[in-house]
Structures are given as structure tokens and as C-alpha cells.
N, C-alpha and C positions, 0 to 999 in steps of 0.2 A: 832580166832574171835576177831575183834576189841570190846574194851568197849564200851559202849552207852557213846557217847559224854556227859558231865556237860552243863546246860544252856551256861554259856557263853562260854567255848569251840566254840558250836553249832551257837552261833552269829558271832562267831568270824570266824568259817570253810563255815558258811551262804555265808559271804563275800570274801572268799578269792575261794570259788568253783562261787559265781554266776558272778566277775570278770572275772574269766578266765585267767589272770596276773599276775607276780608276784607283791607283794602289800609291803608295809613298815607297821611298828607298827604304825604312825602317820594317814596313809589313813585308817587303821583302826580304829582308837581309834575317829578319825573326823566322822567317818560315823556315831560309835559307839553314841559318844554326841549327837546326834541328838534326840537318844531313850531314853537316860538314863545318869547321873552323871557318869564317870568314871574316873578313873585316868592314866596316860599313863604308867606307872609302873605296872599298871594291866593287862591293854591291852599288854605288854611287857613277862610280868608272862608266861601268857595265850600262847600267841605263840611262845614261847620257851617253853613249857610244851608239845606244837600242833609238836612244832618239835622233842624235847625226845622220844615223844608216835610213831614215823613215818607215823603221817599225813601231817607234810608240811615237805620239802627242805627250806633250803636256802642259800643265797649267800650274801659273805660281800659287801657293796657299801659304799665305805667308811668309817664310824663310825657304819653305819644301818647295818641291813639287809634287803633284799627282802625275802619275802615267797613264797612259789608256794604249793600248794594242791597236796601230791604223786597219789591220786587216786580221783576218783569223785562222787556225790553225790549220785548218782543210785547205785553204786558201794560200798559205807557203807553200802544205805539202803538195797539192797542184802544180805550183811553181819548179819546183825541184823535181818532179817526176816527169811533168814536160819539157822540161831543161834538157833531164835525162835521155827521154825518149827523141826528141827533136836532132841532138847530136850525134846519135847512133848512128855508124854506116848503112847498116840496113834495122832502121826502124820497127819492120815487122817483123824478124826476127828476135829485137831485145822485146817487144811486148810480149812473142810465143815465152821467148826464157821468164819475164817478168811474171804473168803468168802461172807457169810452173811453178812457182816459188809459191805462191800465195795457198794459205791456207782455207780450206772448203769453207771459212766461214769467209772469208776476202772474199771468193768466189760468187760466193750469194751476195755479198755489197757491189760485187762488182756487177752484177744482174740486176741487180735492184737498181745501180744507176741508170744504164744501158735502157732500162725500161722508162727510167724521167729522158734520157736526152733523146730515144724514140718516140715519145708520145708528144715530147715538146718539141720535134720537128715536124710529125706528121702533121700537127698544127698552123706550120709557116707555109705559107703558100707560093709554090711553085712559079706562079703567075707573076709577072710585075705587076699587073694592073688585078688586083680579083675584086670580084664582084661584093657588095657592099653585105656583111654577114645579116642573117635574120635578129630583128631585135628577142630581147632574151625580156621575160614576164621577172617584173620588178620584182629582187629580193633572191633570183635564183642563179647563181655566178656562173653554173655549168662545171665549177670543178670540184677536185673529189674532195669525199670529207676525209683529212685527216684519222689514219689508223689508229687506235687506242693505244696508249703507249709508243706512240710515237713523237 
């Protein structure tokens, strides 16, 4: 289980997950000023600390480095909510409270999941041994088309 990112950790992983690029300590520490006084030796600290822990790669570019993010942000916060939930005394209880808390629009993402890890189990089959699936007519995968805007 990853630790709970430190503030700026978390500003610094903010940017280099909502890029999607590999990024340098400069395009970070630039963005960074924008918010706040910092110094590029902190900004430097920081993602060399992001790369010790195994949250970023990176690669020399001359005197730099580039960063890149190993995993993504849905993918921490997964991390940290089943941390959460796993250490609870009574688990179903903190999910009932967790839950409660989330706003009608959480609720529908939270439905909207529940509906991919239902369809992608009803999928797996029960059986150790199941019977060999029918072939599928070339060109047509069986899954859904992606939503419009989505």
C-alpha cells in the first residue's frame, strides 16, 4: 500500500498525472510559481524523493531529467480507499458511512462502476474447465461501442 502523498508530493504528482508526459523539474516548479513561492531545489527534492518512493521513472536528457508518473491517479486513489476499507473493524459498516458521504453525482460513478465489474464477471466463467467459446465472424469483438463523450 502506497503512503498518503505529503501536500506538495500531491501538487507536484497533480501535475505530472494531469500532463500525461514526461515533464522536467523546471515545467514543474514554473507551473508550481504560479500558486506559491517556491524554490527549484525543492521542486528537485520532491521528485527525486516521487522517484525513490516508485511513483515516477525517469530518464536523463542531458544534465535533466524527464519524469513520467509509474501508475495513475485513479490507481493511488484505489490504493488508499482499499487501504482504508481493508483496515476497518467492520468493513461494511465504514463502506455503509463512506457511502453516505458521497455526493449523488459519486453515487452514479459509483453505479456506473459496479455495472463494468458486474458485466466483467458475469463474463468469467464459473467452471474450471468451460467449454471452448463459439468463434466470433471476423471484424466483430462482441464489445460495446464506446459512449459519445466518453
Amino acid at each position: 500500500m502506497p503512503r498518503p502523498l505529503g501536500e506538495l508530493e500531491d501538487a507536484v504528482m497533480t501535475r505530472v498525472w494531469q500532463w500525461n508526459r514526461p515533464v522536467t523539474v523546471r515545467e514543474v516548479l514554473e507551473d508550481l510559481q504560479q500558486e506559491r513561492s517556491i524554490a527549484y531545489t525543492t521542486v528537485m527534492t520532491v521528485m527525486d524523493n516521487l522517484h525513490q518512493k516508485g511513483w515516477v521513472r525517469r530518464e536523463a536528457e542531458g544534465r535533466a531529467y524527464r519524469y513520467t508518473a509509474v501508475s495513475t491517479r485513479a490507481a493511488y486513489s484505489a490504493a488508499l480507499m482499499n487501504e482504508a476499507w481493508s483496515t476497518s473493524d467492520s468493513p461494511a459498516a465504514a463502506l455503509v458511512a463512506f457511502f453516505g458521504m458521497m455526493s449523488q453525482e459519486q453515487r452514479e460513478a459509483l453505479r456506473d462502476a459496479m455495472r463494468v465489474v458486474q458485466h466483467d464477471d458475469a463474463g468469467t466463467p464459473a467452471d474450471p474447465e468451460p467449454a471452448p467459446a463459439p468463434a466470433e465472424p471476423e471484424g466483430e469483438s462482441g464489445a460495446p461501442e464506446p459512449e459519445p463523450g466518453r
